[in-house]
N, C-alpha and C positions, 0 to 999 in steps of 0.2 A: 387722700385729700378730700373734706367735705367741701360745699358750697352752703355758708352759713350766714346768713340774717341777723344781725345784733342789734336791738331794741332796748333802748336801756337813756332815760332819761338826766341818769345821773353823769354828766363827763368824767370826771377823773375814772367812775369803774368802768365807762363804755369806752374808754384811752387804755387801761390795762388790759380789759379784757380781750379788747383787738389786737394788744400787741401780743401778747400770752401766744392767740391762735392764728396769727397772720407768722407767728418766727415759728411755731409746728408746722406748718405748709397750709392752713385753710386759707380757703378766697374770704374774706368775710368782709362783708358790707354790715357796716355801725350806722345806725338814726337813731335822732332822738324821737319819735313821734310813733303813733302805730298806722297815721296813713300813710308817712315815708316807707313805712317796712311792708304796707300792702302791695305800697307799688313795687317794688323791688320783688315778692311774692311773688306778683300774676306775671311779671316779665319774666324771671328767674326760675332753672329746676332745681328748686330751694332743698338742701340736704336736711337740714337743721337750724329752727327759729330758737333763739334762744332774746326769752321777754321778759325782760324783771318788771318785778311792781314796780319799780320806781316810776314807772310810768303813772298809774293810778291804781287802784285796784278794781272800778270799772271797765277801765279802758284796757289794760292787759288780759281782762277775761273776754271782754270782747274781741280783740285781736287774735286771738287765741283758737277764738269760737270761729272768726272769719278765714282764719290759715287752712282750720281742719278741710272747711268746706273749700278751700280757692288747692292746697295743695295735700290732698289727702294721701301722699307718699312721702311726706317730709314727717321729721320728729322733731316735735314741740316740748321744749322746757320751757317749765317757767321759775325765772330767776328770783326766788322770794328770802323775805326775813326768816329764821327760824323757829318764830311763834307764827308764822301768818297763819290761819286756819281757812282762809279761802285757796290759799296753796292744795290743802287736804280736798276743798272740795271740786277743785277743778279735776284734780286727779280720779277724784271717783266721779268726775260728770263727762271723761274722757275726753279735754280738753286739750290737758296736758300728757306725755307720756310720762316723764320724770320732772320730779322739783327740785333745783339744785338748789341749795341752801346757802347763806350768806353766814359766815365769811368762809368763805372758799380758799384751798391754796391754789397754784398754778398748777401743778401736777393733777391736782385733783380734776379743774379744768378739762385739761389735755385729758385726762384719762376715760374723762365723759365721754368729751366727743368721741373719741375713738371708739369706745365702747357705742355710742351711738350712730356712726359711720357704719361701723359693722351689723346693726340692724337693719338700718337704711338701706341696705345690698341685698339681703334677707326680704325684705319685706317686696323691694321692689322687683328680684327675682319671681318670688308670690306671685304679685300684682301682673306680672309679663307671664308667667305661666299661665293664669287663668285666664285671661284674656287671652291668649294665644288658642288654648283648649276652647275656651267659647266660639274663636272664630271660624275655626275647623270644623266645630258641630255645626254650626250654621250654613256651611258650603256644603257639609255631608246632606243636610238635611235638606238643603233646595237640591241634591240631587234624590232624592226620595221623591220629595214631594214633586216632582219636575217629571220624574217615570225616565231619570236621564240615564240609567245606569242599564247594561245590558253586554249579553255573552257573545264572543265570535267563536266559530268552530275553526280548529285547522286542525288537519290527519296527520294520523301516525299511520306509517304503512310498511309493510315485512320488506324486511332486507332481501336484497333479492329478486323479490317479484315485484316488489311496491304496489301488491295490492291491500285492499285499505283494513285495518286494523281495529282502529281508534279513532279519536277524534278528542283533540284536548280543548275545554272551555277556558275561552280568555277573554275578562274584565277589560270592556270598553264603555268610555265613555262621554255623554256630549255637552259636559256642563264646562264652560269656558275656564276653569281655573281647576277645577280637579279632572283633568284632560288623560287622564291616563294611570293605568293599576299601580302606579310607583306613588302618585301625588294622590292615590284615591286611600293607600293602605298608610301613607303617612298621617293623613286627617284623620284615619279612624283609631288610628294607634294617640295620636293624640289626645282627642277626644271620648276614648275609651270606648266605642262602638266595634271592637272588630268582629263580637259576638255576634251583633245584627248587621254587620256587611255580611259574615258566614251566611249567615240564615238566606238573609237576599239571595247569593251567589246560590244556596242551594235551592231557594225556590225555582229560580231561574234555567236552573241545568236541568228541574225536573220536566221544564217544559221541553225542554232539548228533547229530552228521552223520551216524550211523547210522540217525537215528529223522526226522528232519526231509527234506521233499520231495526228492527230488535234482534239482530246480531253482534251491532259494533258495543264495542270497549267505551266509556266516556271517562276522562281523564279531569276532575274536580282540582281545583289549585284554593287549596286551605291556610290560617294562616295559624302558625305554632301555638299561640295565642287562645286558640278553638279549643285544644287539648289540654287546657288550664285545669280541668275538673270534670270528674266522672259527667257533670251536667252539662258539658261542651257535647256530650252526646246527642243531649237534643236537639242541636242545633242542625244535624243532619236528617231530622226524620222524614221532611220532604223527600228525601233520594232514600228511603228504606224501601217501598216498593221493587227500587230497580240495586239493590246492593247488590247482587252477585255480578253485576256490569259497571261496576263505578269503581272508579280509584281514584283515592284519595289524595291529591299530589300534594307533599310537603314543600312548603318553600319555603328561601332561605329568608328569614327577618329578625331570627332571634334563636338561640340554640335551646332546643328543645328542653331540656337541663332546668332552666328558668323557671319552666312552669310544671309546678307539684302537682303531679298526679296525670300527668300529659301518657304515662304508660297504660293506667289503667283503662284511663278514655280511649285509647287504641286497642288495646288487648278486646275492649266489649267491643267497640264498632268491627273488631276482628269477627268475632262470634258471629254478629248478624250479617256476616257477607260481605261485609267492604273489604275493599283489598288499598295496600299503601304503596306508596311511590315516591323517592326521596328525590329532588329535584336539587340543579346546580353541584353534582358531585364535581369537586374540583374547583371549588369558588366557598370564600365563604366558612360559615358554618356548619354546612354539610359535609363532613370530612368521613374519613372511612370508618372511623368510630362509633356514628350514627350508624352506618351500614351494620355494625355487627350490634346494636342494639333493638332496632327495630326488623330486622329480618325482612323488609319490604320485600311486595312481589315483582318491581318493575325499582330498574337503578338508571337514573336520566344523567346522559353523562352533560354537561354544562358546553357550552356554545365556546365559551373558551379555548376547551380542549379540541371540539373539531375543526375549528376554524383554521384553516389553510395544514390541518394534521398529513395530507397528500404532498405537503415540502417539507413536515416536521417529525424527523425519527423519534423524539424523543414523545411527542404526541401520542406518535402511532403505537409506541411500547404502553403508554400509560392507558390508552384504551384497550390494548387487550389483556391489560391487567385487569381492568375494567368490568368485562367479556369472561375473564375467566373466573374472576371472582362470584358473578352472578351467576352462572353458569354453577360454580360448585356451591356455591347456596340454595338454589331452589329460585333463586329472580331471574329476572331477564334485563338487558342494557337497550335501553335507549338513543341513539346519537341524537342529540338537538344540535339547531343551528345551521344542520345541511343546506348551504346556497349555490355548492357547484357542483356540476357531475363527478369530479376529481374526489372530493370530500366524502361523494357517496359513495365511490368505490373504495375508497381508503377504509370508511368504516364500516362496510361489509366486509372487505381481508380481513380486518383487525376483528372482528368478530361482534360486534352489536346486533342483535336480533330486530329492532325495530329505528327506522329513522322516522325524524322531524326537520321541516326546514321547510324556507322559501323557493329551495330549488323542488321541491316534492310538493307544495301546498302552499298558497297564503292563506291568514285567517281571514273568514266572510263571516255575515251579517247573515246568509240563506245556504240553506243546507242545498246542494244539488244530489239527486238522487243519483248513485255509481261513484258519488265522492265529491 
């Protein structure tokens, strides 16, 4: 169903042509005038004007010329004779979209609009995407320019002893509408930036490493997106310095698949020292399939699975599947999510070599020295 504008000076064709498209299901409002049809325009989300000369052939090109500017998502025909030659030139002065030509059948009619409903969805789909990506770049970019973005540390610590291990960086931050790493990788995936959040994210870890033990592990959270191209390489070279202490955490936003060439880009940042880490095993995208293609050194089992896994057999089997699979790869497991003593114990039986969680660490803003 369009919402359509009928301008048409002549009654008997501005009475068929209403009825034609009022008994196909259009809304359509008929004037005889072209300031009837403006007003109708600025009040109306106008699908499609449709303006014959009968009106004049000044005045339909000025109505014409006023539509574009008052509704520049609507489609403008203009209803003309089949000799008019200003018909021609509105078309190429992009006034009009299409010239329907007189005499017309009613199919013919019907088959416009249609045809022109279905651009109108098109165009205004466009028109919403790009405005949406502009508004996203604009909240990204007042957090740049704001200095609002910035990394918390929380430990990873051996099973076992829970002495400290690691140390995973996680994206906070204090701009009132991109308040957190889920609404901050949605805006940039939007707006096409996830290459310069990477960069940011790794500028930012590098200062970490400047300030933290030069013993611990730092656990870098990447976005699939980065490995689009051997040139996603760059985007880590702040953390080259410290690659034999950094790992690369993959998360889950898009299956790695997606982006051509995302193997090679790992394979080099393999070379120079970085080490990987598939994150959210058991949610998601990250299925065990990943595991056997990327060979990561570290397998983070997903919050899911440990969560209350001390009341759930079927948990505790799947973590030391877990456990044993990394274990006969050359990786090592993860538990995230640890928030009770119960859960820690659970996944140390089960066999995880490193836990994460609130019961072991909150993430901070300052490092304290011993963890």
């Amino acid at each position: 169903m369009a919402r359509i504008v009928l301008a048409d000076a002549n009654e008997a064709m501005r009475r068929s042509v209403y009825r034609v498209l009022t008994q196909a299901g259009h809304v359509v409002v008929a004037v005889a005038t072209p300031a009837e049809a403006m007003d109708h325009i600025a009040s109306l989300r106008v699908d499609v004007l449709l303006a014959s000369d009968e009106l004049g052939v000044t005045e339909v090109i000025e109505l014409l010329s006023r539509a574009r500017d008052c509704a520049p998502g609507a489609m403008r025909v203009l209803v003309a004779a089949a000799s008019t030659e200003e018909a021609d030139r509105a078309l190429s002065a992009g006034l009009a979209h299409r010239v329907l030509r007189r005499p017309f059948q009613a199919e013919q009619l019907e088959a416009e609009v249609r045809h022109l409903e279905e651009t109108v969805a098109h165009v205004r789909q466009a028109v919403g995407d790009a405005t949406d990506a502009a508004l996203h770049y604009r909240l990204f970019q007042e957090c740049l320019d704001g200095d609002l973005l910035s990394l918390a540390v929380q430990p990873i610590v051996r099973a076992g002893t829970r002495s400290l291990y690691a140390a995973e960086l996680l994206l906070r931050s204090r701009h009132p509408r991109l308040d957190g790493p889920m609404s901050i990788l949605d805006a940039v995936e939007r707006c096409d930036r996830v290459q310069h959040l990477g960069e940011l994210v790794s500028g930012l870890a590098a200062r970490w490493l400047q300030r933290v033990p030069p013993s611990l592990t730092v656990f870098v959270n990447t976005h699939p997106a980065q490995f689009a191209s051997a040139e996603g390489v760059k985007g880590f070279a702040a953390l080259e310095p410290w690659a034999d202490r950094v790992v690369l955490e993959i998360t889950e936003r898009a299956p790695l698949s997606d982006f051509h060439g995302a193997e090679d880009a790992l394979q080099e940042l393999g070379r120079r020292g970085f080490r990987i880490a598939v994150d959210d095993i058991g949610s998601g995208y990250n299925s065990l399939s990943v595991l056997a293609e990327l060979a990561p050194a570290f397998i983070k089992a997903d919050m899911s699975i440990v969560r209350n896994a001390d009341r759930e057999p079927r948990k505790q089997r799947l973590l030391q599947l877990l456990a044993s699979f990394a274990s006969a790869t050359g990786a090592e497991l993860i538990a995230e999510g640890v928030e009770t003593a119960a859960e820690e114990a659970t996944a140390v039986q089960c066999g995880a070599h490193y836990l994460q969680g609130y019961h072991l660490g909150r993430p901070t803003l300052e490092w304290r020295q011993g963890g």
